[in-house]
C-alpha beads as a LAMMPS data file, in Angstrom:
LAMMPS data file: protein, C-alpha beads

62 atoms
61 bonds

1 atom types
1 bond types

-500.0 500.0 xlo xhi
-500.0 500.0 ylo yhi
-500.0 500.0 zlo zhi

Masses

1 110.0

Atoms # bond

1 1 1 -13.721 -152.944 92.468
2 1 1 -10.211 -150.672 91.962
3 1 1 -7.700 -151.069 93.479
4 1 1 -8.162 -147.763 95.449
5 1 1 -10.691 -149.114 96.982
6 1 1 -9.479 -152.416 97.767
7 1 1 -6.136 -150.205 99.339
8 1 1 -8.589 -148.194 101.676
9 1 1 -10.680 -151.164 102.526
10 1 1 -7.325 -153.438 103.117
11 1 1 -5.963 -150.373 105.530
12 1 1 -9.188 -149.452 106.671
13 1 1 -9.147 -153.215 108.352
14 1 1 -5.853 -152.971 109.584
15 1 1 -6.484 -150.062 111.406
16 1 1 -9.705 -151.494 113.039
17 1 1 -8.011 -154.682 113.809
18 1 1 -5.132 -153.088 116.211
19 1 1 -7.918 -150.766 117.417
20 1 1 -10.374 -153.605 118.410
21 1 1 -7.236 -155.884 119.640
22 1 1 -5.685 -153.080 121.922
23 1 1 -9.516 -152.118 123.831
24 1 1 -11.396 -155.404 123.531
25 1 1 -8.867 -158.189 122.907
26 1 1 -6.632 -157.180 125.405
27 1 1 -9.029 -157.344 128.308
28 1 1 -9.314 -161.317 127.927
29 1 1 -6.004 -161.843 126.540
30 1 1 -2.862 -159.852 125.813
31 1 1 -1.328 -162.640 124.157
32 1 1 -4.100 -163.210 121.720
33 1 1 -3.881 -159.080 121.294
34 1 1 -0.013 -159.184 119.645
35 1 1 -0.130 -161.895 117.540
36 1 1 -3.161 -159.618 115.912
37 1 1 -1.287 -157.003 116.018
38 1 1 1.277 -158.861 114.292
39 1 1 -0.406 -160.431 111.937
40 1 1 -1.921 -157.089 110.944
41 1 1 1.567 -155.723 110.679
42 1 1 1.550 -157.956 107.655
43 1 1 -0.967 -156.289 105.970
44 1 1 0.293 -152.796 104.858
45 1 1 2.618 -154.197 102.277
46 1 1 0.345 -156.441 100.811
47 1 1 -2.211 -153.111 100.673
48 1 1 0.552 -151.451 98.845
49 1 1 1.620 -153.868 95.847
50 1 1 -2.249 -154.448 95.552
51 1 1 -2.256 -150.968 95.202
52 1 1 0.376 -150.820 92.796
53 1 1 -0.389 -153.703 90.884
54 1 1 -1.953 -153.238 87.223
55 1 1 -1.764 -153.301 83.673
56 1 1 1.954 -152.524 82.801
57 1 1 0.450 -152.153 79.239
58 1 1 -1.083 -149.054 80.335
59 1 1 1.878 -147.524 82.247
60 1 1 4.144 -148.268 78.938
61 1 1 1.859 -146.229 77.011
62 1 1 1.802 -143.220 78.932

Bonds

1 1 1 2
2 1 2 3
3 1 3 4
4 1 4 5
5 1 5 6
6 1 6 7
7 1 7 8
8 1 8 9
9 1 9 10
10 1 10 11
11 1 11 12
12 1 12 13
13 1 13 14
14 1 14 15
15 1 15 16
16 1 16 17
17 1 17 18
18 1 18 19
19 1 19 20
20 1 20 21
21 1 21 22
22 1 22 23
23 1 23 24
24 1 24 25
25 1 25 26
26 1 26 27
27 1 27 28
28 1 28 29
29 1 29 30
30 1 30 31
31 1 31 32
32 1 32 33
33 1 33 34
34 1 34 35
35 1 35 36
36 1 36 37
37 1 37 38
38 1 38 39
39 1 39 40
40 1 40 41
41 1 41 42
42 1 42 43
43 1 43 44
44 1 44 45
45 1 45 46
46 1 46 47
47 1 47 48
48 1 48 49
49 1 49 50
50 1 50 51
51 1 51 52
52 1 52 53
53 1 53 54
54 1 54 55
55 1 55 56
56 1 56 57
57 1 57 58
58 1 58 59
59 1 59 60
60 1 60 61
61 1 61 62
């Protein structure tokens, strides 16, 4: 799998999470709803160096 993929999938997620925590979630418990959202706040970064991660071989011989 590249990493493109695993970035789209990764933010894909996090974009379903806050979705499904903010119209389902919330209706049994708010509480329960931000600490999804926060723990989906986490996410983006990690999407990012995943995305950014490779072979630094390969970007030193470009």
């Amino acid at each position: 799998m590249n990493r493109d993929r695993v970035y789209f999938i990764l933010m894909g997620g996090c974009i379903g999470a806050v979705v499904l925590a903010w119209t389902v979630v919330r209706i049994f418990s708010v509480t329960a709803a931000i600490v999804i959202s926060v723990v989906v706040a986490l996410v983006p970064p990690i999407a990012a160096i995943v995305a950014n991660a490779g072979d630094e071989g390969f970007r030193r011989r470009r």
